[in-house]
C-alpha positions as semicolon CSV with decimal commas, in nm:
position;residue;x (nm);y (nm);z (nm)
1;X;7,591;13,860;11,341
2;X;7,276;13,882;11,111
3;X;7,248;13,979;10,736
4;X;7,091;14,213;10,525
5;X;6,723;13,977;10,559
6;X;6,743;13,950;10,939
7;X;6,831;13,570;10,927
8;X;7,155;13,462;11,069
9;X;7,448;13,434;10,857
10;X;7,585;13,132;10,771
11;X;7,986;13,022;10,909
12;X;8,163;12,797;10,765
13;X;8,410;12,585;10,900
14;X;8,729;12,502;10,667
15;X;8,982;12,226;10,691
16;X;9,363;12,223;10,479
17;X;9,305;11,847;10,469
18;X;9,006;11,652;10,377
19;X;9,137;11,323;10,585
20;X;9,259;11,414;10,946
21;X;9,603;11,266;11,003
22;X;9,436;11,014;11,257
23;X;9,196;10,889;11,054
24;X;9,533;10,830;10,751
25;X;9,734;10,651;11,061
26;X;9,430;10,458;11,114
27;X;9,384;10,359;10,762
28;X;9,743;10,217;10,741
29;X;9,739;10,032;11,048
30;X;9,438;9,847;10,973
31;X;9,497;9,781;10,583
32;X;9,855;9,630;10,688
33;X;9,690;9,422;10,913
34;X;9,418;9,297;10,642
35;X;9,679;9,241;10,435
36;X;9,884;8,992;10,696
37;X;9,595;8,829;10,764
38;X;9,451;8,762;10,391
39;X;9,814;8,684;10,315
40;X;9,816;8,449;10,577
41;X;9,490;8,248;10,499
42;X;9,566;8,225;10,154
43;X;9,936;8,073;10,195
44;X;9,728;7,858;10,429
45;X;9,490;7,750;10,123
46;X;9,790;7,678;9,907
47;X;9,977;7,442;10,236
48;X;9,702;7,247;10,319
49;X;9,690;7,428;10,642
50;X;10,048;7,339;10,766
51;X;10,165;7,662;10,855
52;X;10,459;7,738;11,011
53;X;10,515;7,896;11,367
54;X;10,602;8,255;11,224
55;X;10,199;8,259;11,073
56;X;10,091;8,251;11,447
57;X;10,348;8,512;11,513
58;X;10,226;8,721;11,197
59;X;9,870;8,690;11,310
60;X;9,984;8,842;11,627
61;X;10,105;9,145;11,476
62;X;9,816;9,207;11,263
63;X;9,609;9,162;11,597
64;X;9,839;9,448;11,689
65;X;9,777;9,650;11,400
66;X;9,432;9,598;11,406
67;X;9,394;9,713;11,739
68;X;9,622;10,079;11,714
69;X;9,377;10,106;11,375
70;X;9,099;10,145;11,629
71;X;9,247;10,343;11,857
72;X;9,364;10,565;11,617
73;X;9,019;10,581;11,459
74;X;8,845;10,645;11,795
75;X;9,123;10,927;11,848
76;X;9,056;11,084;11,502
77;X;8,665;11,003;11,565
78;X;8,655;11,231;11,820
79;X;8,883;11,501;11,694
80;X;8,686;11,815;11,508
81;X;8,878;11,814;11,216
82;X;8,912;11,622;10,853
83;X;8,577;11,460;10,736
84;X;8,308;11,242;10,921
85;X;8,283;10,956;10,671
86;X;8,656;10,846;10,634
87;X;8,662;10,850;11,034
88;X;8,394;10,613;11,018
89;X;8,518;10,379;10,796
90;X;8,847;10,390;10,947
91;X;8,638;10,265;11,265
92;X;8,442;9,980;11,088
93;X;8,729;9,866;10,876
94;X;8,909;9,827;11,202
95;X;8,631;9,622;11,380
96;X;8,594;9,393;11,053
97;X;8,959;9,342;11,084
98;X;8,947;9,252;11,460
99;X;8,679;9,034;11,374
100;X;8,822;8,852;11,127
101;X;9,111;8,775;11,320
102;X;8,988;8,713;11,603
103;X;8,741;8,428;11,412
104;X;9,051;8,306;11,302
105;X;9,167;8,237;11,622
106;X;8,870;8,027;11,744
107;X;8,853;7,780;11,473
C-alpha cells in the first residue's frame, strides 16, 4: 500500500501491555531469588558465618528461581510482543543472579 508521495506507508504495530506477561513472570522469579540470596549473605554477616542447614536449602530455591527467571526470559525474549528492553533485562538480571549464586557456592 503506498501514499499520496509514492513512498510506502508506514504500519505500526500496537501492544495492550507494555511488559509481556513473560518478561513480568520473569521479573518475579528472579527478584525473589535476589532477595533469598542477599537475605541470606547478610544474616550470614550478622552470624559470623554459622548458618544453619535451612540457608543451604534456601540457596537452593533461589538457584531454582533463578533458573525459571531465565527461562521465562528466554521464552518472553523470543515472543513478538511487550517491549525489547524489559526482556533484556529480565535476561541479564537473571544471569547476574545465577552468577551470584553460583559464586556463592564455590567459596
Amino acid at each position: 500500500m503506498r501514499s499520496w508521495f509514492g513512498g510506502k506507508k508506514k504500519r505500526y504495530r500496537f501492544s495492550d501491555d507494555v511488559i509481556a506477561s513473560d518478561t513480568k513472570i520473569s521479573f518475579c522469579f528472579t527478584l525473589l531469588s535476589l532477595l533469598i540470596t542477599v537475605v541470606t549473605i547478610v544474616f550470614s554477616a550478622f552470624n559470623g558465618g554459622n548458618l544453619p542447614d535451612r540457608a543451604g536449602v534456601l540457596l537452593l530455591i533461589s538457584l531454582i528461581a533463578a533458573f525459571t527467571g531465565l527461562c521465562f526470559g528466554g521464552i518472553a525474549y523470543r515472543s513478538a510482543e511487550g517491549d525489547n528492553n524489559a526482556k533484556r533485562f529480565s535476561v541479564l538480571l537473571s544471569l547476574v543472579a545465577l552468577a551470584l549464586i553460583l559464586f556463592l557456592y564455590l567459596i
